[in-house]
N, C-alpha and C positions, 0 to 999 in steps of 0.2 A: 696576389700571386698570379693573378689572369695574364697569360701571354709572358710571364718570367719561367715559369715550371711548367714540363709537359702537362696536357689536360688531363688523363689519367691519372698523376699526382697528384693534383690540385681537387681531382673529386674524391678519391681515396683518404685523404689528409681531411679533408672537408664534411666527408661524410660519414665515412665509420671511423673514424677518431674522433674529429673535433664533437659533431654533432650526436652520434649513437653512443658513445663513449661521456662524453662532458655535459652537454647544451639539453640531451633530452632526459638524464635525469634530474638536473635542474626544472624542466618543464614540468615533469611528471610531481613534484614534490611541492609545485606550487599550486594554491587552492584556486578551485575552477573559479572563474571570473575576471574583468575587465583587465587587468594583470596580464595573465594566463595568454586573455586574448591578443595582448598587446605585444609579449613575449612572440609570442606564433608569427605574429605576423614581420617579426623583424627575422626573425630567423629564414621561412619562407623567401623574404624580398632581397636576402643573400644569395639565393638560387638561381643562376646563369639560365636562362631560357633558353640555350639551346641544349642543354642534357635531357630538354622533353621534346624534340622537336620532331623524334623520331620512333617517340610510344604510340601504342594505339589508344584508342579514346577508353577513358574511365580505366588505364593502367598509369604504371608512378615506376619510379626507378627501386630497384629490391633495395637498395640503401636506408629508403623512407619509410619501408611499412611500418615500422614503430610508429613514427612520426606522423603517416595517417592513420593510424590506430586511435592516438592520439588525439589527436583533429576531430574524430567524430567522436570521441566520446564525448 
């Protein structure tokens, strides 16, 4: 959808639908391990690198604290 739908759209739809909504209770539901981490990491490498390009250092976008909650546990 990158460059079809405003960017706004596209992280809206992306992040508090598809992912907070669908993709992270799937994560949350499956047992910790190589799985789990493989899962993480594909969801993670969907993430457009410029929506951090503009945080400060060891901040995340408010969309993801689940998702880094997540991550460290």
């Amino acid at each position: 959808w990158d460059g079809i739908v405003q960017e706004d759209t596209v992280r809206d739809l992306g992040l508090s639908k598809l992912l907070n909504r669908y993709l992270l209770l799937n994560l949350l539901n499956t047992p910790p391990g190589p799985d789990n981490i493989e899962k993480c990491k594909k969801v993670v490498a969907c993430l457009p690198e410029r929506w951090f390009h503009d945080l400060k250092s060891g901040s995340t976008l408010p969309e993801l604290l689940n998702l880094c909650k997540h991550l460290l546990q």
